[in-house]
C-alpha positions in Angstrom: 101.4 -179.5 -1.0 99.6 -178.9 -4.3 96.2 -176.7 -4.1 94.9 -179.8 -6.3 94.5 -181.9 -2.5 92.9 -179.1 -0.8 89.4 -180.4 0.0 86.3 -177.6 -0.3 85.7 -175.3 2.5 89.6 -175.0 3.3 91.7 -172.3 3.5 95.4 -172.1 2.4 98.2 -169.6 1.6 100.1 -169.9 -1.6 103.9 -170.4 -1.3 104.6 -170.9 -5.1 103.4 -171.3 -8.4 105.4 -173.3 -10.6 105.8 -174.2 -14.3 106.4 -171.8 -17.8 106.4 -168.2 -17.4 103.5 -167.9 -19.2 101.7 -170.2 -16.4 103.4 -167.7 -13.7 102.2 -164.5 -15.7 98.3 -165.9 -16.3 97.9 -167.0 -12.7 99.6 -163.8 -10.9 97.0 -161.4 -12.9 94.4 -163.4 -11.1 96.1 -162.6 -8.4 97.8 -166.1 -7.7 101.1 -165.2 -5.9 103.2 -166.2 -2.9 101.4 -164.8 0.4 97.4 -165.1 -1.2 94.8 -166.6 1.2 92.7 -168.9 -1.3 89.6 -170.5 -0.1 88.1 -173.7 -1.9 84.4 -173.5 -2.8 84.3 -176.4 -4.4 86.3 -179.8 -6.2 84.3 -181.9 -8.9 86.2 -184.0 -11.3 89.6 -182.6 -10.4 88.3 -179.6 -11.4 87.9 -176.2 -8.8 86.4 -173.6 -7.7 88.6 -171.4 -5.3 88.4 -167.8 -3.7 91.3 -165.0 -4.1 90.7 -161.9 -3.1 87.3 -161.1 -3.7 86.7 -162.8 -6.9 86.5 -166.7 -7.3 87.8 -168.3 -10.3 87.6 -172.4 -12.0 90.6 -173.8 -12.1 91.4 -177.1 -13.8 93.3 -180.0 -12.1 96.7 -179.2 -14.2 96.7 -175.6 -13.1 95.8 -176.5 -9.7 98.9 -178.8 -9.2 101.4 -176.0 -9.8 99.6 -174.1 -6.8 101.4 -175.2 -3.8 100.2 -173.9 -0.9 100.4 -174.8 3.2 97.3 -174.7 4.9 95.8 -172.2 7.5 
């Protein structure tokens, strides 16, 4: 499932990120890749919040449709 219908508070690993390279190569130096926990902080207007690693990042709704993920 995309990361985009992950509610706040969840938790989920990331399976794959797809779209452009470029998309790939942005997100991975965030440390978006297969095997990440995230955690959601928070969701407002499609909009998010989410937790990798020890850093938390905003992602919009387009990026966070390319994030799928299974929850844990």
């Amino acid at each position: 499932m995309p990361l985009a219908m992950m509610k706040a508070g969840e938790k989920a690993r990331v399976l794959s990120v797809s779209g452009a390279d470029t998309v790939k190569k942005h997100l991975g130096s965030l440390g978006v890749v297969a095997g990440t926990i995230v955690t959601v902080y928070q969701v407002a207007n499609g909009s998010m919040i989410i937790g990798v690693h020890d850093s938390r990042l905003a992602i919009n709704e387009d990026l966070a449709r390319r994030i799928h993920v299974e929850a844990v």
